[in-house]
RODO-2510 file (C-alpha; in nm, 4 decimals, decimal comma):
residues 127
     n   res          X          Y          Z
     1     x    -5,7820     8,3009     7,5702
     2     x    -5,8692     8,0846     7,8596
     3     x    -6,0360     7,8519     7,5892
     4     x    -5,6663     7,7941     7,4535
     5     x    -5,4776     7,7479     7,7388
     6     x    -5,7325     7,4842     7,8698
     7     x    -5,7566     7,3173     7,5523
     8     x    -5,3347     7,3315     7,5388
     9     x    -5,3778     7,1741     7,8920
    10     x    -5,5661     6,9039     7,7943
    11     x    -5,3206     6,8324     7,4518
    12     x    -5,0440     6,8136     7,6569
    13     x    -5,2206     6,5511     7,9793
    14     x    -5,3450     6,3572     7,6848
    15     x    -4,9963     6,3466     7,5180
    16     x    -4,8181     6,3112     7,9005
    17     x    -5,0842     5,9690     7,9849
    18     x    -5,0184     5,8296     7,6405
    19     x    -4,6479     5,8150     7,6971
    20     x    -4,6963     5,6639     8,0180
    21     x    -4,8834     5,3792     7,9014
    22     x    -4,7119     5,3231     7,6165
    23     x    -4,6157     4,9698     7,5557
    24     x    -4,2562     4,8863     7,4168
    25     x    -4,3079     4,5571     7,2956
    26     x    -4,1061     4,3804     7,5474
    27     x    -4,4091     4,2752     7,7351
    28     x    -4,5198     4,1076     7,4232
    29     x    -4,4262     3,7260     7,3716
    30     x    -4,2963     3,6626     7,0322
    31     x    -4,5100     3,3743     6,8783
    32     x    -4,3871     2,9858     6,9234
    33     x    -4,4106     2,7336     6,6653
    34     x    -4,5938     2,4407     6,8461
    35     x    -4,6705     2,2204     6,6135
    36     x    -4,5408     2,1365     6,2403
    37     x    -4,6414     1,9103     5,9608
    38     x    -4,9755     1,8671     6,1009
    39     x    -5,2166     1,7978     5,9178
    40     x    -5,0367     1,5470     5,6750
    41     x    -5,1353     1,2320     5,5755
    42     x    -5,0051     0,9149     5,4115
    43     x    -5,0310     1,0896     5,0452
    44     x    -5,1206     1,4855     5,0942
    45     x    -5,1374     1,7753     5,3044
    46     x    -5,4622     1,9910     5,3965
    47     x    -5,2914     2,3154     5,2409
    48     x    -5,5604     2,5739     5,3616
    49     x    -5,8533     2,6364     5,6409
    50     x    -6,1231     2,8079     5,5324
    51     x    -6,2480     2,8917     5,9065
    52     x    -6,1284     3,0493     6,1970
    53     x    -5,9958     2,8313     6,4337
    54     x    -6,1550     2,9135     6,8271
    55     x    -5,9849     2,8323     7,1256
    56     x    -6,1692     2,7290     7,4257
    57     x    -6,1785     2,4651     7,6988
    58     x    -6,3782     2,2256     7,6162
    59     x    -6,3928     1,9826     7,8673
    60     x    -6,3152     2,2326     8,1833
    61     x    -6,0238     2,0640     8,2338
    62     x    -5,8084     2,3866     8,2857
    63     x    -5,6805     2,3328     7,9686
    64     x    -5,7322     2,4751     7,5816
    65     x    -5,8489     2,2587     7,3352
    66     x    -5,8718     2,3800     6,9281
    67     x    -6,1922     2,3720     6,7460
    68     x    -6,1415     2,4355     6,3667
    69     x    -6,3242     2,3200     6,0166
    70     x    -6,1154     2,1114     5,7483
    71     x    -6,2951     1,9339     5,5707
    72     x    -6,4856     1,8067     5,8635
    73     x    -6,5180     2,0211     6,2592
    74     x    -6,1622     1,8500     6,4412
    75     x    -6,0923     1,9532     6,8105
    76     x    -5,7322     1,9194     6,8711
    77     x    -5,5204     1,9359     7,2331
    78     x    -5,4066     2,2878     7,2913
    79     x    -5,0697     2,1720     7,4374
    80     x    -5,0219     1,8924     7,1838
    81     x    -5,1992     1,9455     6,8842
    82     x    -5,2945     1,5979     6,8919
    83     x    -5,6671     1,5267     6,7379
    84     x    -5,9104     1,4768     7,0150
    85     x    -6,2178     1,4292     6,7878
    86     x    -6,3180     1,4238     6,4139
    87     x    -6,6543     1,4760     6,3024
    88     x    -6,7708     1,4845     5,9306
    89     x    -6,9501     1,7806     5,7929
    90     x    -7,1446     1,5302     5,5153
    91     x    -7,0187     1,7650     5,2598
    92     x    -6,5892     1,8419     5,1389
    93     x    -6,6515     2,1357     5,3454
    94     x    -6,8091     2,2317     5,6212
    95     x    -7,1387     2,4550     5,6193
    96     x    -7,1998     2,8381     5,7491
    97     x    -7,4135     2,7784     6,0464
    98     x    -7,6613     3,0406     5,9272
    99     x    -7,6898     2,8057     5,6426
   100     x    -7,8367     2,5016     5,8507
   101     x    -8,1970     2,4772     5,9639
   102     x    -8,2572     2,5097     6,3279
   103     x    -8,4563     2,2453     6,4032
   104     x    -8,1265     1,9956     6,2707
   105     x    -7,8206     2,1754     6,3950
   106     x    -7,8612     2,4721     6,6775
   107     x    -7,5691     2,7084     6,6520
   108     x    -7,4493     2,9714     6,8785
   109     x    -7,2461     3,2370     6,6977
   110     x    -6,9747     3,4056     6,9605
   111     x    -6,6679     3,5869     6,9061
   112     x    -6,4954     3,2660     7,0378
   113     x    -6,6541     2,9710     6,8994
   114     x    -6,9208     2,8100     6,7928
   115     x    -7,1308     2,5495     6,9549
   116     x    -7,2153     2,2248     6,8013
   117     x    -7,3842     1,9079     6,9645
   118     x    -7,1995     1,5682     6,9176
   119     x    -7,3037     1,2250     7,0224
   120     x    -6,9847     1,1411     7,1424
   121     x    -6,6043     1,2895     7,0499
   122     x    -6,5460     0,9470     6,8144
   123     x    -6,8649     0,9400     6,6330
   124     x    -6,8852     0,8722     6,2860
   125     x    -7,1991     1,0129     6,2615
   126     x    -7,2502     1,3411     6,0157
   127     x    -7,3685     1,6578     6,2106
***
């Protein structure tokens, strides 16, 4: 019997905290546009991105910048969306980094990004 009522007990806490801490939704920000017809050119459109895109600053400037993979790895300004730096992949897509030898590309998986060397944010240069 005591087994029952302490098990009730702990039902009803367990429902009591829950409702407590539920959240309503009103604390959540409904998503903003912030950019549109990016990633247009002269003639076409890049309709797809076959990557995650990670967020993260960069530069520790205070501010987010956008790492993604189209084509080639683009950072773009978080506030902005303007392109900060292109660099080409060598390939019309870019590569898994488990696919790359070590000793040419070193790759740091995270749940946020991953980290690639450049020689500079305007090189030309494949990676």
């Amino acid at each position: 019997m005591q087994k029952r009522i302490a098990i009730r007990t702990v039902l009803v806490l367990s429902l009591l905290a829950s409702a407590a801490c539920a959240v309503d939704g009103s604390e959540i920000a409904a998503p903003v546009l912030k950019w549109q017809q990016c990633g247009c050119y002269s003639s076409w459109c890049e309709t797809g991105w076959y990557s995650s895109p990670a967020v993260a600053d960069l530069d520790s400037d205070g501010n987010m910048e956008i790492v993604a993979s189209a084509y080639a790895v683009v950072a773009l300004d978080g506030e902005t969306g303007d392109l900060l730096w292109r660099a080409k992949s060598g390939h019309d897509r870019s590569e898994d980094p488990d696919s790359v030898d070590n000793s040419t590309l070193e790759t740091q998986k995270t749940a946020a990004a991953i980290r690639l060397p450049l020689k500079s944010q305007n090189t030309e240069d494949y990676i």
